[in-house]
VOPAGU-2260 file (C-alpha; in pm, 1 decimal, decimal comma):
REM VOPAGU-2260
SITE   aa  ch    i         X         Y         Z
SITE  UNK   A    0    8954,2    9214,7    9497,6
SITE  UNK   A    1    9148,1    9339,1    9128,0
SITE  UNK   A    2    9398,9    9082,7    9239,0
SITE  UNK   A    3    9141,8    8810,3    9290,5
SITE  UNK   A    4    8968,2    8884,4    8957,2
SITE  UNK   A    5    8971,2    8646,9    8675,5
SITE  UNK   A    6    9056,9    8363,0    8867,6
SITE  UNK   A    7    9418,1    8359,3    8829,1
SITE  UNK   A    8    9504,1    8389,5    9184,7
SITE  UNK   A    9    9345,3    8145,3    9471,7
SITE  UNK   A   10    9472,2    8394,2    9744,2
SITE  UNK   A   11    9618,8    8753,4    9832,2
SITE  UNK   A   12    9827,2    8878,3   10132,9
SITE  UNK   A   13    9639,0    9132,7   10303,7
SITE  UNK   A   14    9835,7    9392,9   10490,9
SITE  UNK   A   15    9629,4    9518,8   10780,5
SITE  UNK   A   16    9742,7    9683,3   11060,8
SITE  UNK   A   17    9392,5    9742,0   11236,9
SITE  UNK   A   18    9069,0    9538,0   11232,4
SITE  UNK   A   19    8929,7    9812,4   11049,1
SITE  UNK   A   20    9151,2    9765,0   10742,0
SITE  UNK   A   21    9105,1    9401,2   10772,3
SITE  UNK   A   22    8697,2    9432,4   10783,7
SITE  UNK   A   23    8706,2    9661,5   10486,1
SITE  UNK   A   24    8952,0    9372,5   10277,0
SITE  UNK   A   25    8721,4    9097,1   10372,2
SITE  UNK   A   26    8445,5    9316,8   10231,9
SITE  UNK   A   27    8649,9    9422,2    9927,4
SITE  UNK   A   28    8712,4    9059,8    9847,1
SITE  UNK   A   29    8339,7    9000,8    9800,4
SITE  UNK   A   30    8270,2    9153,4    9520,8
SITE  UNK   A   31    8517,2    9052,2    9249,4
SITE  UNK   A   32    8304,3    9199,3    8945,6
SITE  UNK   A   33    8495,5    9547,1    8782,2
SITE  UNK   A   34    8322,0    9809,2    8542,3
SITE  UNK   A   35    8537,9    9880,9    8289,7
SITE  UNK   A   36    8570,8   10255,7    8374,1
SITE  UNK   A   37    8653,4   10069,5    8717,6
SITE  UNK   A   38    8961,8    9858,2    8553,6
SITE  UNK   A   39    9058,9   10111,3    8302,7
SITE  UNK   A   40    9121,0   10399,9    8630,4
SITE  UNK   A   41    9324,7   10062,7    8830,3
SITE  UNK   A   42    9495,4   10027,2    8516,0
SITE  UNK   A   43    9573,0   10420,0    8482,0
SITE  UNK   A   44    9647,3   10441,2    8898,7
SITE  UNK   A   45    9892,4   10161,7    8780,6
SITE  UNK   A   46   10101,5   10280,3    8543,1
SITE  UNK   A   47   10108,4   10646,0    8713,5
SITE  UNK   A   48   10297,8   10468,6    9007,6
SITE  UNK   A   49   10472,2   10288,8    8763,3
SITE  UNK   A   50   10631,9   10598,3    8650,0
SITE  UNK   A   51   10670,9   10752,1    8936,8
């Protein structure tokens, strides 16, 4: 759903290796609104792995 956000990006390649996974993406991807305490911890998540 972050990658959907903004409308940028018409589509995203979901990984899923169970229908589980691919339920909970499908879910995910309908609701592509973002608090910014939300975006700010993506954004910190981000930049940790980044560094890493």
């Amino acid at each position: 759903a972050w990658v959907l956000r903004g409308g940028r990006l018409t589509s995203a390649v979901v990984g899923a290796s169970s229908v589980a996974q691919l339920e909970n993406s499908v879910e995910a991807a309908r609701n592509l609104e973002f608090t910014e305490d939300e975006l700010s911890r993506i954004e910190e998540l981000l930049r940790d792995a980044k560094s890493a």
